[in-house]
N, C-alpha and C positions, 0 to 999 in steps of 0.2 A: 653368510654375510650378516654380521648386525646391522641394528634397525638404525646405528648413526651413519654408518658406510651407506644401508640404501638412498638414506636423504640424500648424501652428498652426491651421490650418482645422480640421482632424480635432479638436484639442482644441477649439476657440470651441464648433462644433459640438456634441461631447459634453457638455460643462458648460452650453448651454445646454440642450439636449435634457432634461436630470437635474437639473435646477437643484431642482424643485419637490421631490424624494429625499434627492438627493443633493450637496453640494458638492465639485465637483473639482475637488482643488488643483494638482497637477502630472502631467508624463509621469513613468511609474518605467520604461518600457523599449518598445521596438519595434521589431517582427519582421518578416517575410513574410507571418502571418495576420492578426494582429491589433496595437492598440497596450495598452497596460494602463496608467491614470491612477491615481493614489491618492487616496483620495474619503473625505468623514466622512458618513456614516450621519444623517441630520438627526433621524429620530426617535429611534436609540437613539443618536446619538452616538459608535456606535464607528468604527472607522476601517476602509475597506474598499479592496479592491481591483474599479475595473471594467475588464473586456476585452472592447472594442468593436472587434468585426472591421475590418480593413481592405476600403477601396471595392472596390479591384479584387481583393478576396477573396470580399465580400457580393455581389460581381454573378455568382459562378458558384451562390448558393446561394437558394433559396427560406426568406426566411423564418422563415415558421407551420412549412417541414420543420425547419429547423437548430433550433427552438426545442424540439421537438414531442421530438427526440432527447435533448437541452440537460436534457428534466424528466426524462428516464428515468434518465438519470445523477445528478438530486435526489437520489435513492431511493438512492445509496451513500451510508451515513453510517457512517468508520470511524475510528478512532483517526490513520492514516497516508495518510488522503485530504483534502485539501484540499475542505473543500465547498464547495456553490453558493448563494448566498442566494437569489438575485432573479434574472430575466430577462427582455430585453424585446426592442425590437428600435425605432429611432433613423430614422424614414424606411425601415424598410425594411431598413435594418441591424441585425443582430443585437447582443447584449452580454449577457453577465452578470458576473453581480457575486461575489465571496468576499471573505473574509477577508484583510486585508494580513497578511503573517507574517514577523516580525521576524527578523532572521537574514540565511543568504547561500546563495545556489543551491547545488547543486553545482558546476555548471560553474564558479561564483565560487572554491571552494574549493580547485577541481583547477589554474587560473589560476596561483592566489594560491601554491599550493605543492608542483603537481608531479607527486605522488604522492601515496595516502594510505595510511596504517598499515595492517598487516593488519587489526588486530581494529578498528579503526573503521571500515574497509571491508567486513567483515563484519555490523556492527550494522546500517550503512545500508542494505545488501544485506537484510537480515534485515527492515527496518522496511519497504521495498520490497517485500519476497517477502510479506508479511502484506496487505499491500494491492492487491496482485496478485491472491493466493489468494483475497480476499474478491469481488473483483469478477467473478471468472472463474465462483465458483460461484453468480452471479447471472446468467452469460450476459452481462457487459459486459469488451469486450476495450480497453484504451488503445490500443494502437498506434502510440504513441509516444514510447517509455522511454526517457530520455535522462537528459546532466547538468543541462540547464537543467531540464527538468520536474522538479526533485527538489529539493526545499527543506529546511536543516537548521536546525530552530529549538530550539537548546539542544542537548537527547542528545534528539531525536526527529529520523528523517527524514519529510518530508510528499511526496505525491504530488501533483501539477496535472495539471490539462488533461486531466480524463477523459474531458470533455464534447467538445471543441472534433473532437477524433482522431475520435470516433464521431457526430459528425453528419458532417463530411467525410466519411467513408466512404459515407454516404450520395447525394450528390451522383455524376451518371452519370460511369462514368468517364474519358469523352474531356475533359469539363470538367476533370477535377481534375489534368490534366497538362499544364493552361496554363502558360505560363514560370513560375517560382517556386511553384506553389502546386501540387505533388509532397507527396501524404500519405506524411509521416514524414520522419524524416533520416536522409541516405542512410547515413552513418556505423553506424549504428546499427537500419536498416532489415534483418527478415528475405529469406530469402530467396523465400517467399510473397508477400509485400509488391511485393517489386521484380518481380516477372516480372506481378503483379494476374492480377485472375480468377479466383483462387483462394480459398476460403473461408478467413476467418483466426479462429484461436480464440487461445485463451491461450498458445499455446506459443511460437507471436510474439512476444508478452510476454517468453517467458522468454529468448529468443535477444536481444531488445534490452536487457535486463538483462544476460545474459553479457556484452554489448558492454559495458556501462555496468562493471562489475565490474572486468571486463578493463584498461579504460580507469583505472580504481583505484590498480588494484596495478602498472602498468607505465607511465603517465604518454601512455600514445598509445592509440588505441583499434585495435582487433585490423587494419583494413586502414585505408591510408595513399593518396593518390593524390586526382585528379581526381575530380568525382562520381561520370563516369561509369564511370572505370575503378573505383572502391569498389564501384558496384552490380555490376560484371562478376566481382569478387572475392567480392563475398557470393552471386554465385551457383553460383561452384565453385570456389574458393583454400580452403585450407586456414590457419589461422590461424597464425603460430609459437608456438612453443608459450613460456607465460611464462615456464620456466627458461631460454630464450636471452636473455630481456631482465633478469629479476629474477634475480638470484645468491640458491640456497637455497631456488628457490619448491617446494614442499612438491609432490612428484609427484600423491598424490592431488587434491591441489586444483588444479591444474593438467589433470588429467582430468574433474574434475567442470566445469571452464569447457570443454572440447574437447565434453563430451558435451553441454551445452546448447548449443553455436554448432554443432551436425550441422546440414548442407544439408536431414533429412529430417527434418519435425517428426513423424514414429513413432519419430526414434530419439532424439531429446532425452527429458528430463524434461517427466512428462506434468502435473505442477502443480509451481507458485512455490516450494511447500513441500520438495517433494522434491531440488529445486534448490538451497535452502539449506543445508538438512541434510546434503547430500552437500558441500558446502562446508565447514562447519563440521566436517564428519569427517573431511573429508582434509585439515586444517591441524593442521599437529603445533605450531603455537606458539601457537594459541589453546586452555587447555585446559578444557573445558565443567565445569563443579563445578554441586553441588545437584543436589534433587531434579527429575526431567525429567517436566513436568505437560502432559497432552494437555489442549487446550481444546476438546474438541470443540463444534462449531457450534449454537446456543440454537436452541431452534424455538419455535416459535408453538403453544403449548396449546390446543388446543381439537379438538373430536370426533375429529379427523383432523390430526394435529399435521404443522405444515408446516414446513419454511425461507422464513422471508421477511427481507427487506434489516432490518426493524426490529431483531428479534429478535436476528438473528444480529451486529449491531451491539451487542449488550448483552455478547454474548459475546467478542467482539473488546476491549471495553473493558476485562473481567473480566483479559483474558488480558494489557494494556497492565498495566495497576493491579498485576497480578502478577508484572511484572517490578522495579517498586520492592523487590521484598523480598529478602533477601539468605537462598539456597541453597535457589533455585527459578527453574528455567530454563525455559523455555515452549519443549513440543516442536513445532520446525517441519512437521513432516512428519505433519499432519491429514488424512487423504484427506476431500475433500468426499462421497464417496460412504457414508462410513461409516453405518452403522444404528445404533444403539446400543440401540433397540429389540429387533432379531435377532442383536446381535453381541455374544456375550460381553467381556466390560470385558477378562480375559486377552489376547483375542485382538487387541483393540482399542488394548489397550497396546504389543502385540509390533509393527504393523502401523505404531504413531506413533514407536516406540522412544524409550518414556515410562516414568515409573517410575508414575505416577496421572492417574488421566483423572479430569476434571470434565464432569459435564453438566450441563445446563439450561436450564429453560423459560421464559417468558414468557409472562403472563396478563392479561386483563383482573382488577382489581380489584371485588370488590362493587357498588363503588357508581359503578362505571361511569366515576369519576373518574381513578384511576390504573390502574398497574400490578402485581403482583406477579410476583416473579425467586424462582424456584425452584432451588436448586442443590444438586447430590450430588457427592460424591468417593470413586473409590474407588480400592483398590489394586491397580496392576496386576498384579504377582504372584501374589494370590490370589483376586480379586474380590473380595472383603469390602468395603462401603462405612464409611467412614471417617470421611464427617462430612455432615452434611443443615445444609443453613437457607435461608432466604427475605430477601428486603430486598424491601419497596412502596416503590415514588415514583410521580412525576405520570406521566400518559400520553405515551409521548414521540412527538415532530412531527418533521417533516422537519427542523425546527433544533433540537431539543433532547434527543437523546441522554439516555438514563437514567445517566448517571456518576455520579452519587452512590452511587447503588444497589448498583451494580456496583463502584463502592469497596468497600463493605460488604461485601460476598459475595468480593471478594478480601481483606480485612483475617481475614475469618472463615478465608477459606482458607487464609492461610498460620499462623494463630495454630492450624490444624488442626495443619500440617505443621512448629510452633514455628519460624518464620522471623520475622527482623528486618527494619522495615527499612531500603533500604538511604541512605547519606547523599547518594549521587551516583553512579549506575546506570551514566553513560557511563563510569567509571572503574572502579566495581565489575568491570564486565564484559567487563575486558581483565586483568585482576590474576589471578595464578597463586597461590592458595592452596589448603589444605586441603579436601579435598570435604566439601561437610557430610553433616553426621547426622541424621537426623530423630529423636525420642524414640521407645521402641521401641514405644508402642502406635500410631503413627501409622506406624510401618514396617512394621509386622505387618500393621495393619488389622484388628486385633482388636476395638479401640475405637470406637465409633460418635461417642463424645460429644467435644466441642471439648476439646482441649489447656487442661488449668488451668493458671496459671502464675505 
């Protein structure tokens, strides 16, 4: 059977299988793992994307396990993640379903022209390192950073395929190194990855982003060659460095991609965050303006206040919403470990290299119905808090995200820190103007009460 006869089966197949859900209209793309149809939603009508593994993918994997992993990765819900709606499994075969997202991969974009801009290489990098940072301090690693896994819809970049990376890992590993079906790629694979058997945490992550990054700003990705001679290079070539390729590339930044592509993940960047941050500070043409606002990560209210994927998702959204506004820059460099319970707001600040941290919680509502979003600002030079408010909405679910909410509590933020805002973010935040000013009761933090105006 040729390889067009197999699509068409794999589709008849799928669109019957989902027929009673879902209606699948076409193929949108097909890989080595899976294929991905584009499908409408029959109850809500919206338009989805389903990725229903490949046969000689499904025969190395059980299942109730790929499925069982599939939920764990439900549980991220982030501003720069691509969620999961639904999952099932086709005979046997696996699939879930997301959201289609309008727009073009990365790898479409690097095709189509080359190279990309510094500072728009920097923002995607940035919308990357957030998505990164969030799932790492959940204990979910991707493992598979690439251009294709990166999708830009408008001035947002999204993340795929958090699910597919971390059930394969699960699978024993003399299976998973049948012809083609090698977790990760190799271009872009650590150097833990490539030798296996070794525990992989997020700093993997952050080596297959350096690749990605690298691949950016110089139009090739750091090693070149055969697969197998690529994996022989990641696991002890040294990269060149970008000023032999790009003329003018800014030394520090140039250092900050050396030190996340180390052979040793003790001596990379030990989160996404600090990874950024050091990017963004060793680029002498991108120049950061505004106030620098730590978002430290929401917890979950209650006797013994936790971090959980919900909460901390409200937080993430606050920190998304807070970049519409003009002369308020969202400081990358959060340590997940941070206390803010035992750790002075000063020190808190100095540690994010922020000018104001926001914290905040998350509660059950009264009546058991919603939510409420608790949130403080203070200043990081003096600790003085700056401004207090709340926003209730409904109870949020695996699909529904508190964004409204968390608008609110960023509109309140920035009308704290008297910010506008802004009319087009992906542009705003390559433009070289004036740094702002914040008014001086909100720079002192002498004033508690919201900015009149």
């Amino acid at each position: 059977m040729g390889r067009m006869d197999m699509l068409s089966e794999h589709f008849a197949m799928t669109a019957d299988a989902l027929r009673n859900r879902y209606r699948v209209e076409r193929l949108l793309q097909t890989g080595v793992a899976a294929c991905v149809y584009l499908a409408e939603d029959r109850t809500s009508g919206r338009r989805v994307a389903v990725k229903v593994l490949r046969d000689e993918m499904a025969a190395t994997v059980d299942a109730d396990r790929f499925l069982a992993e599939i939920n764990v990765v439900r549980q991220l819900r982030h501003p720069n993640i691509v969620p999961m709606y639904d999952s099932g499994d086709i005979d046997g075969i696996p699939y879930y379903v997301m959201p289609f997202v309008e727009g073009e991969s990365l790898r479409a974009r690097l095709t189509r022209l080359g190279r990309i801009p510094l500072g728009e290489t920097l923002r995607i990098a940035e919308d990357v390192a957030r998505a990164l940072h969030f799932a790492h301090r959940h204990q979910v690693v991707h493992r598979d950073i690439k251009p294709e896994n990166v999708m830009l819809d408008g001035d947002r970049a999204l993340v795929l395929d958090f699910g597919i990376a971390l059930a394969m890992d699960r699978v024993e590993a003399p299976r998973r190194t049948l012809p083609g079906l090698t977790l990760g790629t190799f271009h872009y694979m650590s150097p833990e990855q490539v030798e296996g058997g070794a525990e992989i945490d997020g700093r993997s992550d952050i080596y297959s982003l350096a690749c990605t990054v690298y691949e950016m700003l110089s139009g090739r990705p750091p090693f070149l060659g055969t697969p197998n001679a690529v994996m022989r290079q990641q696991l002890s070539a040294r990269p060149r460095p970008l000023a032999s390729l790009c003329a003018g590339m800014p030394p520090r930044l140039d250092a900050a991609l050396l030190c996340a592509l180390d052979k040793s993940p003790d001596k990379r960047y030990s989160t996404a965050g600090e990874f950024i941050a050091s990017l963004v500070s060793g680029s002498h043409r991108v120049r950061v303006i505004g106030r620098r606002v730590a978002v430290i990560p929401f917890v979950h209210a209650c006797a013994q206040p936790v971090l959980d994927t919900r909460s901390d998702t409200v937080g993430e959204e606050v920190a998304v919403a807070l970049r519409d506004f003009e002369g308020i820059v969202i400081a990358p460099n959060v340590s997940s470990g941070s206390d803010p319970a035992t750790g002075h707001m000063i020190d808190i600040a100095r540690r994010a290299g922020a000018d104001v941290v926001l914290l905040g919680n998350v509660r059950r509502a009264d009546d058991d119905a919603g939510v409420l979003i608790t949130a403080m600002l203070f200043d990081g030079r003096t600790g003085r808090r700056i401004w207090s408010g709340a926003a209730a909405g409904k109870q949020p679910d695996t699909l529904a995200p508190t964004i409204g909410p968390a608008r609110e509590i960023a509109r309140a933020v920035a009308g704290a820190l008297g910010a506008k805002r802004l009319t087009d973010r992906a542009a705003c935040s390559a433009a070289t103007t004036p740094s702002f000013t914040a008014p001086a009761a909100s720079r002192t933090g002498t004033d508690e009460r919201p900015v009149v105006r």
